[in-house]
N, CA, C and O atoms as a Tripos MOL2 file, in Angstrom:
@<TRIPOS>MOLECULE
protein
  220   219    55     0     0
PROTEIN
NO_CHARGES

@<TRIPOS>ATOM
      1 N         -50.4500   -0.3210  -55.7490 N.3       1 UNK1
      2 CA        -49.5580   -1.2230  -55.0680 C.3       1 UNK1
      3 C         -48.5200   -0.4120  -54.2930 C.2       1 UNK1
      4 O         -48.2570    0.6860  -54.7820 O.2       1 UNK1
      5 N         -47.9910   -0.7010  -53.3570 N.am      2 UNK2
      6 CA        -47.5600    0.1220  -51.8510 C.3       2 UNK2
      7 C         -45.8340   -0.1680  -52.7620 C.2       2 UNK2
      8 O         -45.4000   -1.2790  -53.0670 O.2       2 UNK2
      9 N         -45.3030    0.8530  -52.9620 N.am      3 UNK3
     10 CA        -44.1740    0.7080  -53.8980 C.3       3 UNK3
     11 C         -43.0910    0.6380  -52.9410 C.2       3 UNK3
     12 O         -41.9400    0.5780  -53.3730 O.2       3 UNK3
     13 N         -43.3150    0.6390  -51.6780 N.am      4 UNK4
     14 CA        -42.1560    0.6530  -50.2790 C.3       4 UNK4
     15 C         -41.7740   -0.7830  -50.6760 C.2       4 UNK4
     16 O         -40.5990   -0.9680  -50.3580 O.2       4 UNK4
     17 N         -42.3700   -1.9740  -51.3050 N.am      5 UNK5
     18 CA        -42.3060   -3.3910  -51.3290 C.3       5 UNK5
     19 C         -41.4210   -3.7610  -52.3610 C.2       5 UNK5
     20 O         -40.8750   -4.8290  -52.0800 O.2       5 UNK5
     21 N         -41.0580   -3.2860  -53.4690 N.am      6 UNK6
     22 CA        -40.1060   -3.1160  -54.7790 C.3       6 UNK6
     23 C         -40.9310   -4.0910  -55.8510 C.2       6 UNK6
     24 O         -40.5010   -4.6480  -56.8610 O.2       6 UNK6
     25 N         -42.2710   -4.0980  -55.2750 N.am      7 UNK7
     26 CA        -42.9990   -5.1590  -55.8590 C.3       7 UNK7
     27 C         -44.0680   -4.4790  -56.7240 C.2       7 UNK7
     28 O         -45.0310   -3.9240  -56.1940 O.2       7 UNK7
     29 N         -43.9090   -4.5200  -58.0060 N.am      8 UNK8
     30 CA        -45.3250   -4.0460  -59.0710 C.3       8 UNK8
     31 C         -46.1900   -4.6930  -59.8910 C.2       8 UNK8
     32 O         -46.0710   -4.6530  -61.1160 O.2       8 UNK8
     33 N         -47.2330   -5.4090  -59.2110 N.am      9 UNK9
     34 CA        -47.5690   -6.6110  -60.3290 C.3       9 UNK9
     35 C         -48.2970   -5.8700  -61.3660 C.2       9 UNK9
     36 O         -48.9340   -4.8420  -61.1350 O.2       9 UNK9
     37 N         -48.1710   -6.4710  -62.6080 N.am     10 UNK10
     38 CA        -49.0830   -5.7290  -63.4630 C.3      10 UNK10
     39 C         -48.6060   -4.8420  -64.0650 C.2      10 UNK10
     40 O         -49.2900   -4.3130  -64.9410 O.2      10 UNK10
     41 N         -47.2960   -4.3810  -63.8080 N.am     11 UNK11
     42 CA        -46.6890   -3.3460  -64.5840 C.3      11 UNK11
     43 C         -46.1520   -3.8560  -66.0700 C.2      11 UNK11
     44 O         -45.7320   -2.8730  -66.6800 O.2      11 UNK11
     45 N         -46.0460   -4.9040  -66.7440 N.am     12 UNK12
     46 CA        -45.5190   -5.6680  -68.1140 C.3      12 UNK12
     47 C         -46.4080   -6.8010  -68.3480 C.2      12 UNK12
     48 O         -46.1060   -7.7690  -69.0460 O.2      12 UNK12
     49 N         -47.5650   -6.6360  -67.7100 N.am     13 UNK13
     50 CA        -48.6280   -7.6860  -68.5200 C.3      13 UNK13
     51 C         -49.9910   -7.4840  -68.9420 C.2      13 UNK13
     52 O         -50.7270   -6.7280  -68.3080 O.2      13 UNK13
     53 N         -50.4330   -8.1900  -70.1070 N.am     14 UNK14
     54 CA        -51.3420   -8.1310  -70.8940 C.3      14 UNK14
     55 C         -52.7430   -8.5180  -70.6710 C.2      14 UNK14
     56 O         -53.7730   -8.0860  -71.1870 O.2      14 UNK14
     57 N         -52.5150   -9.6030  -69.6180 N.am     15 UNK15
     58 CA        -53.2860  -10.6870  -69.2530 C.3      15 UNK15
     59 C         -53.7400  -10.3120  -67.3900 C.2      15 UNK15
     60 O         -53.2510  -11.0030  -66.4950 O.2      15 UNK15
     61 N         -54.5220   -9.3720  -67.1450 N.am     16 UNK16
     62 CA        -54.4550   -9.0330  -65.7220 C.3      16 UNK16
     63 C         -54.8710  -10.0710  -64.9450 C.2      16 UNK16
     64 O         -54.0640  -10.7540  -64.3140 O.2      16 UNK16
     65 N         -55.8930  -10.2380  -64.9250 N.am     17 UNK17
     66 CA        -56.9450  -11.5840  -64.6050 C.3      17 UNK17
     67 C         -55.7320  -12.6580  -63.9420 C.2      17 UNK17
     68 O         -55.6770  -12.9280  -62.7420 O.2      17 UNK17
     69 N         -54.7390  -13.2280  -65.0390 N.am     18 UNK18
     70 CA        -54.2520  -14.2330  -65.3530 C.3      18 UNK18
     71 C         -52.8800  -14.3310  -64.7640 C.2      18 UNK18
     72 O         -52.1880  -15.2920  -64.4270 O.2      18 UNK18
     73 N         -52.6440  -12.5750  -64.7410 N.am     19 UNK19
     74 CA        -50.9840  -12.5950  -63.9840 C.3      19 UNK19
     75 C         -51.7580  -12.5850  -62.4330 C.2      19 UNK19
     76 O         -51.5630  -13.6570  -61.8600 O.2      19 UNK19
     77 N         -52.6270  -11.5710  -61.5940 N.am     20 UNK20
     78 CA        -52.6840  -11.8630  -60.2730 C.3      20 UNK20
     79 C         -52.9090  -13.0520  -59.7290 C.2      20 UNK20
     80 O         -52.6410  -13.3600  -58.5670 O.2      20 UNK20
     81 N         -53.7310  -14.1950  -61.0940 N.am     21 UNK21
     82 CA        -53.8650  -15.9050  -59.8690 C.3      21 UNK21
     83 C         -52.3630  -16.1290  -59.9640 C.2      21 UNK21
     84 O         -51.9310  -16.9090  -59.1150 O.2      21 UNK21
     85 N         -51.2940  -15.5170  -60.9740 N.am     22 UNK22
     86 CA        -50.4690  -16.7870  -61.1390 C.3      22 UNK22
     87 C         -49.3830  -16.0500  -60.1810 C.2      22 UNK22
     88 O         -48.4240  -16.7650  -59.8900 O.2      22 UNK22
     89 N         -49.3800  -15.0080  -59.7560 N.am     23 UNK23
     90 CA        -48.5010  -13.5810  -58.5930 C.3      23 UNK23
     91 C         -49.1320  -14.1200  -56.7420 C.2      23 UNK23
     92 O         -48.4720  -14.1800  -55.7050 O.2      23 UNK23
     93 N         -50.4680  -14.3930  -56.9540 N.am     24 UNK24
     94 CA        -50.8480  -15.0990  -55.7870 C.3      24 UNK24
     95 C         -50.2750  -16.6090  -55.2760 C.2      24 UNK24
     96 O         -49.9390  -16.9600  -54.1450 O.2      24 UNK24
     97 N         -50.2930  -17.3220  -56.4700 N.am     25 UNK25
     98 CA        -49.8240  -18.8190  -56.4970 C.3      25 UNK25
     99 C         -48.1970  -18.5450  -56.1130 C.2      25 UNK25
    100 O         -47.5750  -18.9870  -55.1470 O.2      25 UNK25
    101 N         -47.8420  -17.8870  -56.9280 N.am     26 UNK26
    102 CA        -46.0220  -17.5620  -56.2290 C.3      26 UNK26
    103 C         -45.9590  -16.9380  -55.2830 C.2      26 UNK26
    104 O         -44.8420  -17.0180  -54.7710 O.2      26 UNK26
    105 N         -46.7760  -16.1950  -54.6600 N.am     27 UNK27
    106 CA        -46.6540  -15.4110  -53.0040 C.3      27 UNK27
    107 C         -47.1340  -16.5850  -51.8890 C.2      27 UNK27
    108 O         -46.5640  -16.8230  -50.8240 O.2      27 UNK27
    109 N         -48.5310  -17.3630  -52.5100 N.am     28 UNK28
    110 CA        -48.3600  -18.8270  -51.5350 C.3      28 UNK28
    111 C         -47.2390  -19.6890  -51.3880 C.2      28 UNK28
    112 O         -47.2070  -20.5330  -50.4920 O.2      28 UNK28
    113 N         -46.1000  -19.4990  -52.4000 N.am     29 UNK29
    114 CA        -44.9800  -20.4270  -52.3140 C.3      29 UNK29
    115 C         -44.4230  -20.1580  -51.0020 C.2      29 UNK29
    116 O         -43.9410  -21.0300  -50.2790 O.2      29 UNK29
    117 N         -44.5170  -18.6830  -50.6600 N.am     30 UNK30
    118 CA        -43.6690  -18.4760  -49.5610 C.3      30 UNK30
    119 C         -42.1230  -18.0410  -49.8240 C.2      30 UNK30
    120 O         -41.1460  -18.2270  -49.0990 O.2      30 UNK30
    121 N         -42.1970  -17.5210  -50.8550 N.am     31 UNK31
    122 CA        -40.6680  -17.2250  -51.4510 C.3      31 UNK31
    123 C         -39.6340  -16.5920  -50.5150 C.2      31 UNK31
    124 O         -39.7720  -15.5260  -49.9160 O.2      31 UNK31
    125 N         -38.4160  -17.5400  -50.4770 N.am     32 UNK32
    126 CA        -37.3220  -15.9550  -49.3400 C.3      32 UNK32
    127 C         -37.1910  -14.9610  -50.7460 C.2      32 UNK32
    128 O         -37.9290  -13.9800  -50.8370 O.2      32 UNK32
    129 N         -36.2670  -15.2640  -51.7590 N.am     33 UNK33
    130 CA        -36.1080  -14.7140  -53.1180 C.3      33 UNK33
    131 C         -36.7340  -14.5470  -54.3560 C.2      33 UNK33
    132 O         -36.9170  -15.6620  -54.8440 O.2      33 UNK33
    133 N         -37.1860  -13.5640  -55.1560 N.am     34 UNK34
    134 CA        -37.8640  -13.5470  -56.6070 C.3      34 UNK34
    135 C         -37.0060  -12.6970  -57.3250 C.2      34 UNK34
    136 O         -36.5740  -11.5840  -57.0270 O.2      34 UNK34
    137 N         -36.7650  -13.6500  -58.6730 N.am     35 UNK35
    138 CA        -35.8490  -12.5620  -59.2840 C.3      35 UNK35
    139 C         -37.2920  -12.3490  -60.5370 C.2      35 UNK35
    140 O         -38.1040  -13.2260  -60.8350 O.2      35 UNK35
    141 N         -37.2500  -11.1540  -60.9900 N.am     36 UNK36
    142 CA        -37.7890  -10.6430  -62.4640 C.3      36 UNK36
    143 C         -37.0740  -10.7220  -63.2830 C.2      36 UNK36
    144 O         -35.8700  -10.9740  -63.3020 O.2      36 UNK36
    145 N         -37.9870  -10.4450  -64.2510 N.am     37 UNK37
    146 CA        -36.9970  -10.0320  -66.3190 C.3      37 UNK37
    147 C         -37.0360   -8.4340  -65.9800 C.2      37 UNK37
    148 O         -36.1480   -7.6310  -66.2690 O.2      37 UNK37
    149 N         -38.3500   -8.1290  -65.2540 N.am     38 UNK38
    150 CA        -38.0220   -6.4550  -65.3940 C.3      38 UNK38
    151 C         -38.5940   -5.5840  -63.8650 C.2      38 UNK38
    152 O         -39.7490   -5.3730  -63.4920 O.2      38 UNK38
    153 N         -37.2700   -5.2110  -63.2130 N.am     39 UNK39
    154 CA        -37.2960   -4.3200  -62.3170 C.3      39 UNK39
    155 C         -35.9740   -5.1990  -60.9720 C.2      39 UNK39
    156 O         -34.9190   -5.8000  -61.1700 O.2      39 UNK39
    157 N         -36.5830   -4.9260  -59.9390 N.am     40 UNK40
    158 CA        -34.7650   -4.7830  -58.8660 C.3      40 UNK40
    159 C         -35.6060   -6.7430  -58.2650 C.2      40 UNK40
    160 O         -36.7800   -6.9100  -57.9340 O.2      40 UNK40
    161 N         -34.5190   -7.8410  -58.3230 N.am     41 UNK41
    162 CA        -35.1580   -9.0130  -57.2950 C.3      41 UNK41
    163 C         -35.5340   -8.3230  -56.1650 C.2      41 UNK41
    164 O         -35.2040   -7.1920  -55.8070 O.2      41 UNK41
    165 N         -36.4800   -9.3690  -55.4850 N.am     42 UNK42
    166 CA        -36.5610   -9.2680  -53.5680 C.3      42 UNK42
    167 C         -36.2650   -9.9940  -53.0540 C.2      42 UNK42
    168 O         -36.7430  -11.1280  -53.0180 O.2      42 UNK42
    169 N         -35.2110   -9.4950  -52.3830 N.am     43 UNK43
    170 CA        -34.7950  -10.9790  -51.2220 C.3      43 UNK43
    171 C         -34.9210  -10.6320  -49.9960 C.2      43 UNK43
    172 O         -34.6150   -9.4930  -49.6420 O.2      43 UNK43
    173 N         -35.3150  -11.4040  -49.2760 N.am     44 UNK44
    174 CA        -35.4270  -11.2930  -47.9580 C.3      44 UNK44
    175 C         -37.1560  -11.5280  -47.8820 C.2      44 UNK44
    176 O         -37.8960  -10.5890  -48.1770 O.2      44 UNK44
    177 N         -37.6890  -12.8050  -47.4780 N.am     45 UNK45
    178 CA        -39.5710  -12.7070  -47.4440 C.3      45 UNK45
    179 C         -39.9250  -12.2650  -48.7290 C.2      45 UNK45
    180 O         -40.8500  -11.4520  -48.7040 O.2      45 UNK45
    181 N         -39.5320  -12.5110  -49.7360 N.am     46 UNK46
    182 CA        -40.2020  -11.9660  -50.7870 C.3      46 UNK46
    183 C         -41.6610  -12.3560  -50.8100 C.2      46 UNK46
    184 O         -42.4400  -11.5620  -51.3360 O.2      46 UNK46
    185 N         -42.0550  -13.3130  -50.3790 N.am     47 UNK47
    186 CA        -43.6040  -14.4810  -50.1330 C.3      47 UNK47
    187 C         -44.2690  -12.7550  -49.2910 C.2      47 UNK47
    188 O         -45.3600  -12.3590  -49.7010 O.2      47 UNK47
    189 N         -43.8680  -12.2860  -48.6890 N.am     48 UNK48
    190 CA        -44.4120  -11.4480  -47.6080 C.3      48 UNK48
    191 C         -44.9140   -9.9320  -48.4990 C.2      48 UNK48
    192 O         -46.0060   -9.3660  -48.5460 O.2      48 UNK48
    193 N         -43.6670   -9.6300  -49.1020 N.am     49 UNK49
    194 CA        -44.1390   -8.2300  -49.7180 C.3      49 UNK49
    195 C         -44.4930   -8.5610  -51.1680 C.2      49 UNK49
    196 O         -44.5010   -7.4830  -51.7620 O.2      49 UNK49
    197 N         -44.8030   -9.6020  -52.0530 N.am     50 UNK50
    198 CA        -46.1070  -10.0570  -52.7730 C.3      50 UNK50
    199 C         -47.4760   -9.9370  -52.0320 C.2      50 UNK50
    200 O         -48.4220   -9.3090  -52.5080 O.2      50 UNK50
    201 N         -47.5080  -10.4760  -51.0360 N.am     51 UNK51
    202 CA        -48.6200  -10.1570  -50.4590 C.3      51 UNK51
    203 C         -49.1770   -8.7040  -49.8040 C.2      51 UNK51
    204 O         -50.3620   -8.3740  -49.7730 O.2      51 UNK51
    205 N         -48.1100   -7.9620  -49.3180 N.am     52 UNK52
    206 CA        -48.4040   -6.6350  -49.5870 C.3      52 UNK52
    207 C         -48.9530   -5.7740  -50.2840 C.2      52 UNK52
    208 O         -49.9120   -5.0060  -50.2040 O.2      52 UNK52
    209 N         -47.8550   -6.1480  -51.2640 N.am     53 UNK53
    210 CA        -48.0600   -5.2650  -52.5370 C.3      53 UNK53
    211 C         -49.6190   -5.3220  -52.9310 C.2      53 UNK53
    212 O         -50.3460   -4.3290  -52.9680 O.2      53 UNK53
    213 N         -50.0040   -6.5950  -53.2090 N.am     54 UNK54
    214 CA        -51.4620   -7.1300  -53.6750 C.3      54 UNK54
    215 C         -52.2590   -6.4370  -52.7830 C.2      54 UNK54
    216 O         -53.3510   -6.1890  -53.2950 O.2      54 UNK54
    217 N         -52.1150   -5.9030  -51.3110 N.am     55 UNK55
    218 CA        -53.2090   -5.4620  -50.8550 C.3      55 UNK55
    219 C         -53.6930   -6.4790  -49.5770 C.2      55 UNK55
    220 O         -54.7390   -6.2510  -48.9690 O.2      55 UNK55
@<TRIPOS>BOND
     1     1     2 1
     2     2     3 1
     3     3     4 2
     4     3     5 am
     5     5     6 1
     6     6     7 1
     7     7     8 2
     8     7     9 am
     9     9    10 1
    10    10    11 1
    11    11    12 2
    12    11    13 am
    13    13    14 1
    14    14    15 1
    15    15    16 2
    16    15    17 am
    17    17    18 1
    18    18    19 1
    19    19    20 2
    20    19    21 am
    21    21    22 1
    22    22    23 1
    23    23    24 2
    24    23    25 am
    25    25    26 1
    26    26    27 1
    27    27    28 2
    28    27    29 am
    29    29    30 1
    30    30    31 1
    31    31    32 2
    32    31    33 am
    33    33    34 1
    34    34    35 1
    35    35    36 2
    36    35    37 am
    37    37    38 1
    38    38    39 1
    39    39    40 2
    40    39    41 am
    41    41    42 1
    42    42    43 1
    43    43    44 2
    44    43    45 am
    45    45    46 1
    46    46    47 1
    47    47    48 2
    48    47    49 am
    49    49    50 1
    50    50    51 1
    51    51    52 2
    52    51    53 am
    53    53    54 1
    54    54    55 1
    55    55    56 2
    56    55    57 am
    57    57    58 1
    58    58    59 1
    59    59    60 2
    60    59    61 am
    61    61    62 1
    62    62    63 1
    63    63    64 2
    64    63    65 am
    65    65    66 1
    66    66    67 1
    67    67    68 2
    68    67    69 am
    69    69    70 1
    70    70    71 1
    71    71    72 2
    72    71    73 am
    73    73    74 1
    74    74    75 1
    75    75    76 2
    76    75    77 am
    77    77    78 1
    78    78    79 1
    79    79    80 2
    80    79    81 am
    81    81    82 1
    82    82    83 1
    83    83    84 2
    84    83    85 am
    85    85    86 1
    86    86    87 1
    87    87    88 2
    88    87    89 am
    89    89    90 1
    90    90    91 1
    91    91    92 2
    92    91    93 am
    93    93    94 1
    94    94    95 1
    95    95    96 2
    96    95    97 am
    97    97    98 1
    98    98    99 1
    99    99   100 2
   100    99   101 am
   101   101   102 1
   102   102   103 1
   103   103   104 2
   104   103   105 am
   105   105   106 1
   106   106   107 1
   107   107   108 2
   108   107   109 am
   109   109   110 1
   110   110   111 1
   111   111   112 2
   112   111   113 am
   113   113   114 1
   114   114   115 1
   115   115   116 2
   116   115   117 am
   117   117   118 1
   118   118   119 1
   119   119   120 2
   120   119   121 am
   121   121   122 1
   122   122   123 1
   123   123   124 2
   124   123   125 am
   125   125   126 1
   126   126   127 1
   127   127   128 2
   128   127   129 am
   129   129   130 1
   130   130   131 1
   131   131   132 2
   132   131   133 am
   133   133   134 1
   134   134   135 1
   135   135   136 2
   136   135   137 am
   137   137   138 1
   138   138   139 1
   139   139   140 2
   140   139   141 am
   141   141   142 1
   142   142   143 1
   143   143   144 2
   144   143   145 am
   145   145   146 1
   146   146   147 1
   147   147   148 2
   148   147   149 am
   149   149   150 1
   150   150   151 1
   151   151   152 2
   152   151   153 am
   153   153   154 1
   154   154   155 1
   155   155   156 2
   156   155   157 am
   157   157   158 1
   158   158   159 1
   159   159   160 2
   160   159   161 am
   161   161   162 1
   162   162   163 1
   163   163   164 2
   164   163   165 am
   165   165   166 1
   166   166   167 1
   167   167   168 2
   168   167   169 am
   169   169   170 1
   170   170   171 1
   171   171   172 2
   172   171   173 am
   173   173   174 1
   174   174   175 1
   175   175   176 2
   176   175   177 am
   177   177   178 1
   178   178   179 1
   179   179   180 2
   180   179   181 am
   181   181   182 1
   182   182   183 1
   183   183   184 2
   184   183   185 am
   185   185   186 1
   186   186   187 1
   187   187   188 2
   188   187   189 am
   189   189   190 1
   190   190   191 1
   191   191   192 2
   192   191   193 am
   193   193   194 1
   194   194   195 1
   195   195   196 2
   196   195   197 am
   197   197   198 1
   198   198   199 1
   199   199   200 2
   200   199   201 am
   201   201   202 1
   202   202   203 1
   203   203   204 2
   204   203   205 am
   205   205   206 1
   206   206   207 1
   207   207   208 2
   208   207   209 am
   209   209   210 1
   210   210   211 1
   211   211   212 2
   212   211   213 am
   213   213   214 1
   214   214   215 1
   215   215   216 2
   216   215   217 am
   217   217   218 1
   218   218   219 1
   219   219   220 2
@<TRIPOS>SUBSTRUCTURE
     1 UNK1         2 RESIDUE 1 A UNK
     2 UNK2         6 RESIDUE 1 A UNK
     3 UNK3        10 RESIDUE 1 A UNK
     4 UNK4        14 RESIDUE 1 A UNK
     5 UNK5        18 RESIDUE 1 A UNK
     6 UNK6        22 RESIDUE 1 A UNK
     7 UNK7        26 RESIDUE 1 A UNK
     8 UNK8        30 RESIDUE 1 A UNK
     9 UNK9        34 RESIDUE 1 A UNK
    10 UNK10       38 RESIDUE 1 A UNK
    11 UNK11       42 RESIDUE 1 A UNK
    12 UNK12       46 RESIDUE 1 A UNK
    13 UNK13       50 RESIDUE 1 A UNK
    14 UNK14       54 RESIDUE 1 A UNK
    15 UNK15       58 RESIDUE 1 A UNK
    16 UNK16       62 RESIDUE 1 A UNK
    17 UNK17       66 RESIDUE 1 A UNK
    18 UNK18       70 RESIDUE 1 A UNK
    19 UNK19       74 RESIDUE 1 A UNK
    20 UNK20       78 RESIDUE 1 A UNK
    21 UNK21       82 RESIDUE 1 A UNK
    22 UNK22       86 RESIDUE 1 A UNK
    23 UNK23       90 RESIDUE 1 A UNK
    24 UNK24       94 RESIDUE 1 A UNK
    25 UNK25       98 RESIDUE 1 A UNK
    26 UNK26      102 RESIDUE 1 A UNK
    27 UNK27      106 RESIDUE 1 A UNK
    28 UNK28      110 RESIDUE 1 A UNK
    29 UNK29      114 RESIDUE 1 A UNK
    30 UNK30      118 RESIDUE 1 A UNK
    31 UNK31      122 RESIDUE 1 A UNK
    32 UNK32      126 RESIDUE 1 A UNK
    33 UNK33      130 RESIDUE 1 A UNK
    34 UNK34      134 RESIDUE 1 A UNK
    35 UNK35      138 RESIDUE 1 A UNK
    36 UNK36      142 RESIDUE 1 A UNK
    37 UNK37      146 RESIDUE 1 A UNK
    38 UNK38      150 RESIDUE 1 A UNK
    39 UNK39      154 RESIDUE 1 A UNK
    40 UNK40      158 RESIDUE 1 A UNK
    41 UNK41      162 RESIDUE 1 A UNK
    42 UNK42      166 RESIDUE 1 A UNK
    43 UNK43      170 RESIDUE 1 A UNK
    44 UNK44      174 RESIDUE 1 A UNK
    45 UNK45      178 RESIDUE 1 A UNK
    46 UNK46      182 RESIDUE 1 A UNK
    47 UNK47      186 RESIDUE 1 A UNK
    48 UNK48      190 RESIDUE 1 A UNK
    49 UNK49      194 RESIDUE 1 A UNK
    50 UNK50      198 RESIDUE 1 A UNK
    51 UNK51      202 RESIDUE 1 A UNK
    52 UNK52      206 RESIDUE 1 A UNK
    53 UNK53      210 RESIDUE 1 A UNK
    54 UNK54      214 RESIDUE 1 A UNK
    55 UNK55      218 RESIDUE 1 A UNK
């Protein structure tokens, strides 16, 4: 994952499969803001560099 994005999916979960549908479903939201439990929020297009990150 392109770490220029502040975005790491998969870095605190168990369930891979299960976190990318549910990391895709929140990047279709179109988010301006995402805050986490663990690492820095993104604000600004956050919807945009989820989708990055993923590839």
């Amino acid at each position: 994952m392109p770490p220029e994005t502040g975005v790491i999916p998969g870095a605190f979960n168990v369930d891979p499969t299960t976190m990318l549908e549910s990391y895709r479903m929140l990047a279709d939201l179109d988010p301006h803001t995402v805050c986490v439990g663990h690492g820095t929020s993104v604000v600004g297009d956050a919807g945009a560099a989820m989708r990055t990150a993923l590839g």
